[in-house]
C-alpha positions in Angstrom: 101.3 130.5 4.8 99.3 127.8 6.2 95.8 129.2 7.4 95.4 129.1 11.2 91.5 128.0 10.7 91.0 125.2 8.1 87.2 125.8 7.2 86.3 123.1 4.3 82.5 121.3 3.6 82.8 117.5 3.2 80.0 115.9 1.9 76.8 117.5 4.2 79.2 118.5 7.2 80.7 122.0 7.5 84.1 121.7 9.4 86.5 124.2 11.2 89.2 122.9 11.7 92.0 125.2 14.3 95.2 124.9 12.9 97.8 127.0 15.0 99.4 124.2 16.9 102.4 125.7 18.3 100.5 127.9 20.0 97.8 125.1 21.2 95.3 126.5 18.7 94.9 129.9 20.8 92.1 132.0 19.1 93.6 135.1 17.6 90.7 138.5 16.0 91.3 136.9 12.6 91.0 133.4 13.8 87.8 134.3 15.6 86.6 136.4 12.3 87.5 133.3 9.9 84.9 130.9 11.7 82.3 133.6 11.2 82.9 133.6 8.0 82.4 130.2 7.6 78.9 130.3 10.4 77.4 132.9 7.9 78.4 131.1 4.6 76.8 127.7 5.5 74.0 129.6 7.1 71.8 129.5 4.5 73.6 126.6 2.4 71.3 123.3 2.4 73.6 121.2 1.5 75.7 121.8 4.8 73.6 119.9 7.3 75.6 119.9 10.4 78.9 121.8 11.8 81.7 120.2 12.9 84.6 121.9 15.3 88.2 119.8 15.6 91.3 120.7 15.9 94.1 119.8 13.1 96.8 118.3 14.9 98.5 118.5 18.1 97.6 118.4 22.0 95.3 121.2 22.3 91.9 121.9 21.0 92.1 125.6 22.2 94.1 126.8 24.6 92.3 130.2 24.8 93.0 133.8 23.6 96.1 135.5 22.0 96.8 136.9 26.0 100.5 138.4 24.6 98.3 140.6 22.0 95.6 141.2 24.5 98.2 142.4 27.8 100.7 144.6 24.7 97.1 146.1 23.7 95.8 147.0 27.6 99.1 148.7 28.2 98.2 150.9 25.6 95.2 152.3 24.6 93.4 148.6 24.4 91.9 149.0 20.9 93.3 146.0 19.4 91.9 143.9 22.6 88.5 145.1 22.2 88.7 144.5 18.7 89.4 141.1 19.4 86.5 140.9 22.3 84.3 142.2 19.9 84.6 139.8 17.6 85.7 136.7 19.2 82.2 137.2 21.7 80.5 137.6 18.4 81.6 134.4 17.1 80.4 132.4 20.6 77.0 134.1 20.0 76.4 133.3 16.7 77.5 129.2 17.3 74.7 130.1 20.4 72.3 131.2 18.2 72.9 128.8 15.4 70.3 126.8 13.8 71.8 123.9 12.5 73.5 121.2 15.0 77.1 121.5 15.7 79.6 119.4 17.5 82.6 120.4 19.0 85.3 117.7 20.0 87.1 118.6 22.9 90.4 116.0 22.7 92.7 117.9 24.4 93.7 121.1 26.0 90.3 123.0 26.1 90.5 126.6 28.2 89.6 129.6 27.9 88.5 130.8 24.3 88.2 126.9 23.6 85.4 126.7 26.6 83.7 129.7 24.7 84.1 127.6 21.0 82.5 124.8 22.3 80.1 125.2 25.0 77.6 127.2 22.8 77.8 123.5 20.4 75.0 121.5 21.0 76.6 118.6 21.2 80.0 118.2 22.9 82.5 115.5 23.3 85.3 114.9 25.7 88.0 112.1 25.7 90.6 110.5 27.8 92.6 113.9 27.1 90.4 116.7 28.0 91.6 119.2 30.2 88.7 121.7 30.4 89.4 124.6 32.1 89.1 128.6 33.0 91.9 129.6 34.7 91.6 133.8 34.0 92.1 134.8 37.8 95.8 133.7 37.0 96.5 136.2 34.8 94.1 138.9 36.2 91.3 137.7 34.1 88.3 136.4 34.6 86.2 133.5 32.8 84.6 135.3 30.2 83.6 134.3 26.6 80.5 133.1 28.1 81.7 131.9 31.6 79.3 133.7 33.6 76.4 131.9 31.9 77.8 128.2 31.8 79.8 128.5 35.4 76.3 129.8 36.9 74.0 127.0 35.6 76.4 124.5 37.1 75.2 122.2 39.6 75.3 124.3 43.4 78.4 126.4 43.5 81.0 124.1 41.7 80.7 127.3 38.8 81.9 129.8 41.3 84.8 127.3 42.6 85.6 126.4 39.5 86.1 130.4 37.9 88.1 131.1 41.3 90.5 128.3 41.5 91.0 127.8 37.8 90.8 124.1 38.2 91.3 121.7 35.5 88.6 119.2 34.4 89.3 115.9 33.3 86.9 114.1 30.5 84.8 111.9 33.4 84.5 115.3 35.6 83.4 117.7 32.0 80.8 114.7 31.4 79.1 114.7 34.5 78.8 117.8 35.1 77.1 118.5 31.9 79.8 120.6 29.8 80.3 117.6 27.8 77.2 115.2 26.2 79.2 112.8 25.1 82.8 110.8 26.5 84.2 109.3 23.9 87.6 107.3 24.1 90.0 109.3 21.9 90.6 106.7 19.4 87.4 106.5 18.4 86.6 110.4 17.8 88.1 109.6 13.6 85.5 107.1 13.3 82.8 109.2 14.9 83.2 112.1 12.7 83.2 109.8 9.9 79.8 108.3 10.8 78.6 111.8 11.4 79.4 112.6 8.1 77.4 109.5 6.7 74.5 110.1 8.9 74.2 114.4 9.9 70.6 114.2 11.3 71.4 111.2 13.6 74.3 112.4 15.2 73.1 112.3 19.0 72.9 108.2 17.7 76.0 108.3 16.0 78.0 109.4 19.7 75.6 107.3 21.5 77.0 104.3 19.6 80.5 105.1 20.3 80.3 106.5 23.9 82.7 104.8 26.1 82.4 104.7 29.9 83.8 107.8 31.3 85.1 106.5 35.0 84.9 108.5 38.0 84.4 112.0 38.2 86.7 112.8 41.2 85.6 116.2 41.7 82.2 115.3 42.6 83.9 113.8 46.2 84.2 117.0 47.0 80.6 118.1 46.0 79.5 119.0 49.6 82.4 121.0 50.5 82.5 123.0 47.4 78.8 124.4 48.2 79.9 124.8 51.7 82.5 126.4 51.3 82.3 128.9 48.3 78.2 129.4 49.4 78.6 133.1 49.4 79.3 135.4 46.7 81.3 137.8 48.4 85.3 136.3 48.3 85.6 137.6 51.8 83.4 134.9 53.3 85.3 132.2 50.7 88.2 132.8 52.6 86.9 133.0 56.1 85.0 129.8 55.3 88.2 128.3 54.0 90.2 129.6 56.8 87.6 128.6 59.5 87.7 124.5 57.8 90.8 122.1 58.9 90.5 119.7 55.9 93.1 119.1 53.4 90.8 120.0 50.4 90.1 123.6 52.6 93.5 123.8 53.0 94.5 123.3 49.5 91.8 125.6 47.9 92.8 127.9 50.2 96.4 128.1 49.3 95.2 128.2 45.3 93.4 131.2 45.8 95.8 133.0 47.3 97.9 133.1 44.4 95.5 134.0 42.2 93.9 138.9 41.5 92.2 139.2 44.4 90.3 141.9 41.7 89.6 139.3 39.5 88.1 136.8 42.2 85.8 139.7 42.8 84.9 140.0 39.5 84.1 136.5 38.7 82.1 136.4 41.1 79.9 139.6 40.6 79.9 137.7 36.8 78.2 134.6 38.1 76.1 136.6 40.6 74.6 138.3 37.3 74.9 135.6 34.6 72.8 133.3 36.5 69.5 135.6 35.7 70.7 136.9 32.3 67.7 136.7 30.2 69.3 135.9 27.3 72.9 134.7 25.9 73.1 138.2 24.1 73.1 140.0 27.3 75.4 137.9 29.3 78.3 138.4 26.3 77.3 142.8 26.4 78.2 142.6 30.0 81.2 140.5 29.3 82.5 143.0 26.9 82.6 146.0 29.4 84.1 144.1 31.8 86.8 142.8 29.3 87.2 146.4 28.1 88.6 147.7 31.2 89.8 144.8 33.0 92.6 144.1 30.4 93.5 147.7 30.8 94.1 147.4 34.6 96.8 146.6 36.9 96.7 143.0 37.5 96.0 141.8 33.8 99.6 143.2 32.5 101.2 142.0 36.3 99.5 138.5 35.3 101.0 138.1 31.8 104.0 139.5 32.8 104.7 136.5 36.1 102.6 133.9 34.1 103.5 134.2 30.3 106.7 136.8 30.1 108.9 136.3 32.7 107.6 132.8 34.1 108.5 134.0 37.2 105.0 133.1 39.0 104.6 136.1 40.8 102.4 138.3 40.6 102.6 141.0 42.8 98.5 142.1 42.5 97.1 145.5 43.4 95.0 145.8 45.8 96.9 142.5 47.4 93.8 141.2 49.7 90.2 140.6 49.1 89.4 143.5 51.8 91.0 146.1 49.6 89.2 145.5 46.1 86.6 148.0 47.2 83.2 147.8 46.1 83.3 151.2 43.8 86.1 149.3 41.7 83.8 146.5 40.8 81.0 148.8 40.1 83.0 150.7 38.0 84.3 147.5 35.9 80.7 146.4 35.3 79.4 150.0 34.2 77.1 149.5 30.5 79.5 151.4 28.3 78.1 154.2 26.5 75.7 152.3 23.2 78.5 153.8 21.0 80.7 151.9 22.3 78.9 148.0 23.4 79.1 145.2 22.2 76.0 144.1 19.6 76.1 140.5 18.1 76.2 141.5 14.5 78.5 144.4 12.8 
C-alpha cells in the first residue's frame, strides 16, 4: 500500500509530501500523526535545514479533513473524531511552533485542514490554481484548525465574511490579503523547490526571484462593503444589514448565507470574536478543540454531511432554522473549557 504522506530528506530539505489524491489529499488521524512524526524527527537533525510541504500529484493540495469519518464518529459517541482533532490541532501547533523555516506550496485545492497545514508555514506560496478556502458552515462546521486566529487578523472584517460565506480565494486575492507570501506561476513551483534545495537559508530570495505578478485581487472591490456590512459580530445584525442594502453583492451574500447552520454562523463568529485576543496559538487551538468536540456531535454537522457529501442533495434542513433561534445558552455551552482531563494539550 502506497503511504498517504510521503515524508523523505533530500539533500538539507525535509519534505512531506500528501499523497492521497483521490480523495484531494484530505487529512486523515494517521495522516495528521505521520507529519508529526516527521516535525519531531528532523527537529533536532542538523542536516535538515528547512521543511518543505507539497502535494504528490493531482489537483488538490488538501482538501481538508476526513468529514465521512468525522460525521460516522459524531453520530456515535465522537471518540474517533476527537481522536483525530486531537491530533491533527497538534500537528498545526507544532508547524506554529517550529523552529526551522518551512514552506508550504499551495498549487491547488487548499480548504480546510490544508488552510490549517499551511498557514502556520512561514513562508507560503500560491499559484494560478489556488483555491484557498474555509467553507465549514456548509456542513455545520465551522473554520477551525486555526481559523479563528488567521480569519481574525485579517484586514477589517473580510475574516468574519470570509468563515460565514465559505468563499473561495483565488492566488491574487490569498496574496494580498497576506495568507500567501509569495505568488508564483505554477510552472515554476518545480524549479523553485529545486533552488530551495540548493540554497535552504536563502529561501525568502529564492521565491523572490521566481515571484510572478499576481493580477487583481477581485475581492478587495468589495473591501468597503464587507466591513460594512458584516461590522457586527452578532449574525442577527449581518442579516439585517444585508437585508437593509439593495446592491447585487448584498444581495448575493445574503442569499449564500442563507443556505449555510445558522448554529455554525454563530459559532464562527463567537470564534473570531475570541481568537482575535488569544494570547497565544496554543490557546486559540484548546478552545478549538472543545468547540470541535461537541459541534461534530450536534445536529447540523451529521444534516450537513448528509445534503453535502452523502446524498448530494444540497439540503440541509438545519435546526434551529434562523439566526433568532440559536439561543445564546447553546453557544455558551459549545465554547465551555472541557474538564483538564479531557483538553486538548499540544504534546501527548
Amino acid at each position: 500500500m502506497t503511504s498517504e504522506v510521503l515524508t523523505l530528506v533530500e539533500g538539507p530539505v525535509g519534505r512531506i509530501r500528501l499523497n492521497r489524491p483521490k480523495a484531494l489529499h484530505a487529512l486523515t488521524t494517521a495522516m495528521c500523526q505521520s507529519v508529526l512524526d516527521a516535525l519531531e524527527a528532523w527537529r533536532t537533525d542538523d542536516a535538515v535545514r528547512c521543511i518543505l510541504i507539497d502535494h504528490a500529484e493531482g489537483r488538490g493540495f488538501c482538501s481538508g479533513g476526513d468529514i465521512r469519518m468525522l460525521a460516522d464518529s459524531g453520530a456515535k459517541d465522537g471518540a474517533e473524531a476527537r481522536a483525530f482533532f486531537r491530533t491533527e490541532y497538534r500537528m498545526n501547533h507544532r508547524l506554529f511552533t517550529y523552529a526551522k523555516d518551512s514552506v508550504a506550496f499551495m498549487d491547488g485545492i487548499t480548504m480546510g485542514g490544508g488552510v490549517g497545514i499551511s498557514q502556520p508555514c512561514k513562508f507560503r506560496v500560491a499559484t494560478e490554481n489556488t483555491k484557498l478556502a474555509m467553507p465549514e458552515t456548509g456542513i455545520g462546521l465551522f473554520p477551525d484548525v486555526g481559523g479563528g486566529w488567521y480569519l481574525s487578523r485579517l484586514p477589517g472584517r473580510i475574516g468574519q465574511y470570509l468563515a460565514l460565506t465559505g468563499h473561495r480565494l483565488d492566488g491574487a486575492e490569498c496574496h494580498a490579503l497576506g495568507l500567501a507570501t509569495h505568488y508564483l506561476a505554477s510552472d515554476t513551483v518545480e524549479e523553485a523547490k529545486r533552488r530551495i534545495g540548493e540554497a535552504p537559508e536563502d529561501i525568502a530570495a529564492v521565491l523572490d526571484a521566481l515571484s510572478a505578478k499576481p493580477g487583481e485581487a477581485k475581492l478587495l472591490a468589495h473591501r468597503d462593503a464587507i466591513d460594512r456590512l458584516f461590522a457586527s459580530d452578532r449574525l442577527e445584525e449581518v442579516f439585517a444589514a444585508l437585508e437593509a442594502d439593495s446592491g447585487d453583492f448584498a444581495r448575493d451574500t445574503l442569499a449564500t448565507l442563507r443556505t449555510k447552520s445558522p448554529q455554525t454562523m454563530k459559532v464562527s463568529l463567537k470564534l473570531l470574536l475570541d481568537g482575535a485576543t488569544m494570547a497565544t496559538f496554543e490557546d486559540e487551538m484548546r478552545q478549538e478543540y472543545a468547540v470541535g468536540s461537541r459541534v461534530v456531535q450536534r445536529h447540523d454537522f451529521l444534516e450537513g454531511v448528509r445534503a453535502v457529501i452523502v446524498d448530494k442533495d444540497n439540503s440541509p434542513r438545519w435546526n434551529p432554522a434562523t439566526p433568532e433561534a440559536v439561543s445564546d445558552h447553546v453557544i455558551d455551552q459549545i465554547f465551555a473549557p472541557l474538564p483538564e482531563a479531557e483538553a486538548w494539550t499540544p504534546n501527548d
